[in-house]
KELO-119092 format. One record per residue: residue number from 1; x, y, z of N, C-alpha, C, O in turn. Coordinates in pm, whole numbers, plus 32768, in hexadecimal, padded with zeros to 4 digits. Layout:
<recs>
    n    nX    nY    nZ   caX   caY   caZ    cX    cY    cZ    oX    oY    oZ
  NUM     X     Y     Z     X     Y     Z     X     Y     Z     X     Y     Z
...
</recs>
This chain:
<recs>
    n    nX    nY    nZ   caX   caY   caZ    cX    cY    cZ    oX    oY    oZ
    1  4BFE  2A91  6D1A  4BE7  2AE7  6D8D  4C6B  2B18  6DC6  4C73  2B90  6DE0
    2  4CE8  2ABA  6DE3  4D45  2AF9  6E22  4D7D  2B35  6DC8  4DA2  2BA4  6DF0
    3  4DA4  2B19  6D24  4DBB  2B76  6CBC  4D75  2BFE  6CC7  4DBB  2C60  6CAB
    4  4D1D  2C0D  6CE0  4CF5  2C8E  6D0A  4D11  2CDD  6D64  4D2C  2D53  6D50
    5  4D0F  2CA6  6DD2  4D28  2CC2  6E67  4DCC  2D18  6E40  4DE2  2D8F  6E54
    6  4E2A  2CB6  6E09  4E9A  2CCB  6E1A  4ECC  2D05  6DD3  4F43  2D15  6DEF
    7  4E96  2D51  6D42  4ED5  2D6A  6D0A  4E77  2D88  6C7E  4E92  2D75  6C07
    8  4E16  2DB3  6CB2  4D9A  2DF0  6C6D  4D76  2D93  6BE6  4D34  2DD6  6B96
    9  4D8E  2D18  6BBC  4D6D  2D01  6B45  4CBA  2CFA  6B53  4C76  2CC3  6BAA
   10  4CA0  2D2A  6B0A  4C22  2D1F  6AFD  4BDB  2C5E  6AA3  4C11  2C20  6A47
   11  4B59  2C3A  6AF0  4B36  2BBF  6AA6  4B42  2BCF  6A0A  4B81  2B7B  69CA
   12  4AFB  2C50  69BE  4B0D  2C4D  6977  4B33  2C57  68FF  4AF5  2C5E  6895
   13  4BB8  2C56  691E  4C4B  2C74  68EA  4CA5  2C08  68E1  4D14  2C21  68B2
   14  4C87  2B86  690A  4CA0  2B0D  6910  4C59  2AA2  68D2  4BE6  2A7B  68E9
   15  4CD9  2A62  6858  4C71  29DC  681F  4C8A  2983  687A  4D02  2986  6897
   16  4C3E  291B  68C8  4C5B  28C5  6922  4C61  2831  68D7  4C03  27F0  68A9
   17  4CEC  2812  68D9  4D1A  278E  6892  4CEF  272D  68CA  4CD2  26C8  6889
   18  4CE2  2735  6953  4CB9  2697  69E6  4D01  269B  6A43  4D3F  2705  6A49
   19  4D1B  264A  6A9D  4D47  262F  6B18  4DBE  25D6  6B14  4DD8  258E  6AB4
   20  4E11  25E0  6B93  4E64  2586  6B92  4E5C  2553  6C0C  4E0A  258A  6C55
   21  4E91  2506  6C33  4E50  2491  6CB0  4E87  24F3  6D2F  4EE4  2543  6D3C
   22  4E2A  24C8  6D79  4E03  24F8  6DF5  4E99  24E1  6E28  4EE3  2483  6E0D
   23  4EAF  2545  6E71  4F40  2544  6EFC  4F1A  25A1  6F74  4EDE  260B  6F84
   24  4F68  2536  6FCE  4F5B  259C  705D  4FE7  2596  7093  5045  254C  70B1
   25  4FB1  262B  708B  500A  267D  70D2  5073  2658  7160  505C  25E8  718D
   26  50B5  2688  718D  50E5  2675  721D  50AE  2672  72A0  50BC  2638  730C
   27  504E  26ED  7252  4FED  2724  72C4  4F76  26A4  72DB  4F36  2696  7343
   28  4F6E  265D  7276  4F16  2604  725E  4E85  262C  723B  4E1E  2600  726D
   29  4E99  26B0  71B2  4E27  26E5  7188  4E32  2677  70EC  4E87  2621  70D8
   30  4DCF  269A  709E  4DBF  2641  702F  4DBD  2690  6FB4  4D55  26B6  6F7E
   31  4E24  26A5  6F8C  4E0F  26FE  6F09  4DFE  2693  6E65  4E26  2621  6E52
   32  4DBB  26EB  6E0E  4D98  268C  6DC1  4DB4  271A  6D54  4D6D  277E  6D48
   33  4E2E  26F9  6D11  4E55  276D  6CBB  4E14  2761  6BFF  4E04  26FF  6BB6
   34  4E00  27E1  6BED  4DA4  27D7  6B51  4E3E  281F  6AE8  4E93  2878  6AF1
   35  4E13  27AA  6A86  4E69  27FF  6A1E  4DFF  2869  69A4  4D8F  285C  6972
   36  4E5C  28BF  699D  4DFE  2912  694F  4E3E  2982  6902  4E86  29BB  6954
   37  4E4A  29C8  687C  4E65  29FE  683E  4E18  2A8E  6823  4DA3  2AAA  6809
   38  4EA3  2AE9  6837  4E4C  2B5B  682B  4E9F  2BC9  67EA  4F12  2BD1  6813
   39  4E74  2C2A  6783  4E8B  2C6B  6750  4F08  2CAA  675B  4F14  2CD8  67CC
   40  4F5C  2CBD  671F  4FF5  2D10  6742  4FF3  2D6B  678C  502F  2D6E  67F8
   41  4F8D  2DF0  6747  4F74  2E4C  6767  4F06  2E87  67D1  4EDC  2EFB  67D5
   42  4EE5  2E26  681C  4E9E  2E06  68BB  4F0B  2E4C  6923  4F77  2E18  693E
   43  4EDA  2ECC  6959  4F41  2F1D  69EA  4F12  2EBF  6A43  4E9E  2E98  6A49
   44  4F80  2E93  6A94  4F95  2E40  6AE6  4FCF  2EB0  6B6E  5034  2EF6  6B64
   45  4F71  2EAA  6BEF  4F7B  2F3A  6C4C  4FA3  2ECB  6CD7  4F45  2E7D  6CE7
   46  4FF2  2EBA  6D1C  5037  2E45  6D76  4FF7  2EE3  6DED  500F  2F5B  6DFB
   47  4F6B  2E3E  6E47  4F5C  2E91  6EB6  4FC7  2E89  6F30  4FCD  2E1F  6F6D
   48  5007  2EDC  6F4C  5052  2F1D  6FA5  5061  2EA3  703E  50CA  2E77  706C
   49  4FF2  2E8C  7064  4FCA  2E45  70C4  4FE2  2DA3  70CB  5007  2D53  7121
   50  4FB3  2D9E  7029  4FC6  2CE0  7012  506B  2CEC  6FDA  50B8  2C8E  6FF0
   51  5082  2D29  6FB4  5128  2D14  6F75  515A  2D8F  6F6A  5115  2DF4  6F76
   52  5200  2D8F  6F4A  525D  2DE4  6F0D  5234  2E12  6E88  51FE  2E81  6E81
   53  5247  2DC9  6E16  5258  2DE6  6DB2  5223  2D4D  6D43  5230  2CD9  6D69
   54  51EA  2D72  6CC0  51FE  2D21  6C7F  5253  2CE2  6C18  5268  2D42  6BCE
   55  5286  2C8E  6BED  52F5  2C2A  6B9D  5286  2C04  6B27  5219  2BCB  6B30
   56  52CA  2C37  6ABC  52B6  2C1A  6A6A  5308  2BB9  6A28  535A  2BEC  69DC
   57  530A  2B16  6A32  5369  2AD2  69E1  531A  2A66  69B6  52C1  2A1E  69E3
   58  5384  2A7E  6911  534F  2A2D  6896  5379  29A3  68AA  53EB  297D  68C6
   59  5303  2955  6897  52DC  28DD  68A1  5368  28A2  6863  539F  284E  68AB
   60  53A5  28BD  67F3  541A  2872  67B9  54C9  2889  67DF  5535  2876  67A7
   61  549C  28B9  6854  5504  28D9  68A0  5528  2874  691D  5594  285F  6953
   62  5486  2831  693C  5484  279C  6985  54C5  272E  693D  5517  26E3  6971
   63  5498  2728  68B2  54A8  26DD  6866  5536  26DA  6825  5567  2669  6821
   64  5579  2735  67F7  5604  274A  67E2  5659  274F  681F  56C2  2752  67DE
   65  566A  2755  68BD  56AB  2771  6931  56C2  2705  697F  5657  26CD  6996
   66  5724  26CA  69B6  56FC  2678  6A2D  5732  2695  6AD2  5799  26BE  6B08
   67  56A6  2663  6AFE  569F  26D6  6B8D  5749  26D9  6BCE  57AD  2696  6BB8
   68  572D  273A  6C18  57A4  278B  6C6E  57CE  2704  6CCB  583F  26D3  6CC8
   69  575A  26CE  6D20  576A  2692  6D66  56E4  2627  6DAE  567A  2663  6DBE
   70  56E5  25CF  6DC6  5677  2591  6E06  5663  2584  6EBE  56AE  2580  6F20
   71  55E1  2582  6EA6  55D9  2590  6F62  5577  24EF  6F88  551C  24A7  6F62
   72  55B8  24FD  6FCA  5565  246F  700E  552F  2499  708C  555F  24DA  70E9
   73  549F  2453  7076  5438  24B7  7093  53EB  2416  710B  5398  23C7  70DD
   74  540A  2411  715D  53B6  23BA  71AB  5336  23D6  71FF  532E  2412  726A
   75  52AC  2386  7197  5239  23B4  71BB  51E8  2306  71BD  51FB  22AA  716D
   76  519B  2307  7222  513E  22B2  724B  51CF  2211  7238  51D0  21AE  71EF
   77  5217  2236  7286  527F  21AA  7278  52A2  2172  7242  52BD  20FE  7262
   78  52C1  21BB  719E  52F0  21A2  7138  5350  2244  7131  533F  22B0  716A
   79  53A6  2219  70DE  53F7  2277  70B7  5411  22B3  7008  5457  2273  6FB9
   80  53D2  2326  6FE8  53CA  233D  6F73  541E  23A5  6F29  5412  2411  6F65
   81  5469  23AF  6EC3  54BD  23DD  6E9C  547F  2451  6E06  544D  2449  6D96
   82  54B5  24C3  6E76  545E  2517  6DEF  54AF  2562  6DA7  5500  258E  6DF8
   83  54CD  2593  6D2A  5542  25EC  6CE3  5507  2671  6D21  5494  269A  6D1C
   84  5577  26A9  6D5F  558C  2745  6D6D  55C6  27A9  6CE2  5628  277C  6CA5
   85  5588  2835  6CAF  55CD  2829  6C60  55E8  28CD  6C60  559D  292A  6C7D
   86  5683  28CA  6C2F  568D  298A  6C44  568D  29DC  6BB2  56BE  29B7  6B47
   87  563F  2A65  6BD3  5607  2A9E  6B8F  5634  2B15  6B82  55E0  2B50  6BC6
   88  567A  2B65  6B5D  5691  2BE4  6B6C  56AC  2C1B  6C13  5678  2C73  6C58
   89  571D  2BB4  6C2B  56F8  2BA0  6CBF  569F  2BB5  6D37  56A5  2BFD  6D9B
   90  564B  2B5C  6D09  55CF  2B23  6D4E  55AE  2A9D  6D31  5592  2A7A  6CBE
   91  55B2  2A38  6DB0  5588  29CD  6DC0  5524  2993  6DCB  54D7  29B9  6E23
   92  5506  2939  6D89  5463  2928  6D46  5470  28A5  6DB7  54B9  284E  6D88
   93  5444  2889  6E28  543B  27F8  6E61  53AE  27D0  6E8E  534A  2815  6E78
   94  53AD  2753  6ED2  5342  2725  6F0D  52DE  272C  6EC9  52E4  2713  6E50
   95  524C  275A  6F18  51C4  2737  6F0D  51D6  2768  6E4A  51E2  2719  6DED
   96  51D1  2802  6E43  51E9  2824  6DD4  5242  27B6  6D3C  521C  27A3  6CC9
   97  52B2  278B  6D7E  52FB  275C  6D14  52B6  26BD  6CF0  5296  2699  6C7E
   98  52A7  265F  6D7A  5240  260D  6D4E  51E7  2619  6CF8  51D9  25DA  6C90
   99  5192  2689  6D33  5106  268B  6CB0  513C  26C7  6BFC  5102  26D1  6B90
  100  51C2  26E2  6C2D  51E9  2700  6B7D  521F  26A3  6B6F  5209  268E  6AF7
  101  5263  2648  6B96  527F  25A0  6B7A  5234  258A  6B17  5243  2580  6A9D
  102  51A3  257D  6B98  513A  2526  6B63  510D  2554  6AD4  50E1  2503  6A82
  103  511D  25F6  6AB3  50DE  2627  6A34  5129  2606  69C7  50FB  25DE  695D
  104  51D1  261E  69EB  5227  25B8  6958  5212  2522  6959  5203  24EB  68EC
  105  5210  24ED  69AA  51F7  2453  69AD  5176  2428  696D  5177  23C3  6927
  106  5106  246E  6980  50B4  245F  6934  5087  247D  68C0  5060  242C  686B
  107  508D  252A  68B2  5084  255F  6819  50EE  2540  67D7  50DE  254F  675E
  108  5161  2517  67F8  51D9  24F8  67A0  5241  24BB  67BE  52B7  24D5  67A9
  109  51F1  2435  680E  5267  23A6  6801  52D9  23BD  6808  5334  2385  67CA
  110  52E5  2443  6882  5372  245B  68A7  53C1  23E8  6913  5434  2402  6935
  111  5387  237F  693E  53C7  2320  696B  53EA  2334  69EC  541E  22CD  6A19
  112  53E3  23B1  6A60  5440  23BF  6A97  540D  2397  6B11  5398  23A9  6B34
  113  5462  2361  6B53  5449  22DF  6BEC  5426  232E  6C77  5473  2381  6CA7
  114  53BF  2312  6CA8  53C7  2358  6CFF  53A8  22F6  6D92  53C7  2317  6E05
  115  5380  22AE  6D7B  5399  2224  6DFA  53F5  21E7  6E16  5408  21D0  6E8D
  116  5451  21B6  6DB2  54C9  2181  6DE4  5544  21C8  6DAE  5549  220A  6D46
  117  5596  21B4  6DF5  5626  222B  6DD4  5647  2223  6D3E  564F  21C5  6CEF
  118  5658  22A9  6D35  56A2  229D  6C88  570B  2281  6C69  574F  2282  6CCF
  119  5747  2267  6C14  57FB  224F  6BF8  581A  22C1  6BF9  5881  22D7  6C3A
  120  57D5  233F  6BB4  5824  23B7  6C03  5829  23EE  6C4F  582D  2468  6C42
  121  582D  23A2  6CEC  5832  23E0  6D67  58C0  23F0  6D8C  58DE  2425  6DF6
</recs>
């Protein structure tokens, strides 16, 4: 739904791989992000209202890279440490970079720490 909203993908134009665990936000909304694969050649139209522009960056650019920088992120009285990472100068942080954590850490045992400080801080 917000893939749509934001940026016209249509449902069905998307293979939906599953879910990745529930996070909330700052605002203390509950997002529960889907991974999903979709065609190269899918126009991607960024509504004006929900965002600037869309970023297109390749998954092995997480994976080959190591982030710019980490932010420590103190939520519910713990303090969590998330990789920031720059892109064609643009900084990929927070809510966003968490939930791509979570997608290398899971689809590909990228290892990377996000609760307790990293050695490359």
């Amino acid at each position: 739904r917000e893939a749509e909203e934001e940026v016209d993908l249509k449902p069905a134009d998307v293979n939906i791989i599953g879910p990745l665990g529930a996070v909330l936000s700052k605002h203390k909304l509950q997002v529960t992000p889907y991974v999903g694969i979709i065609p190269h050649d899918v126009v991607l139209t960024p509504n004006l209202d929900e965002l600037d522009r869309i970023h297109r960056v390749p998954l092995s650019f997480f994976l080959e890279k190591p982030p710019h920088h980490t932010d420590a992120i103190p939520f519910r009285g713990k303090t969590h440490y998330v990789p920031a990472y720059m892109y064609e100068g643009d900084i990929i942080w927070g809510l966003t970079a968490y939930m791509l954590v979570e997608l290398l850490n899971v689809g590909f045992d990228a290892e990377i720490p996000i609760k307790n400080r990293p050695e490359y801080s």
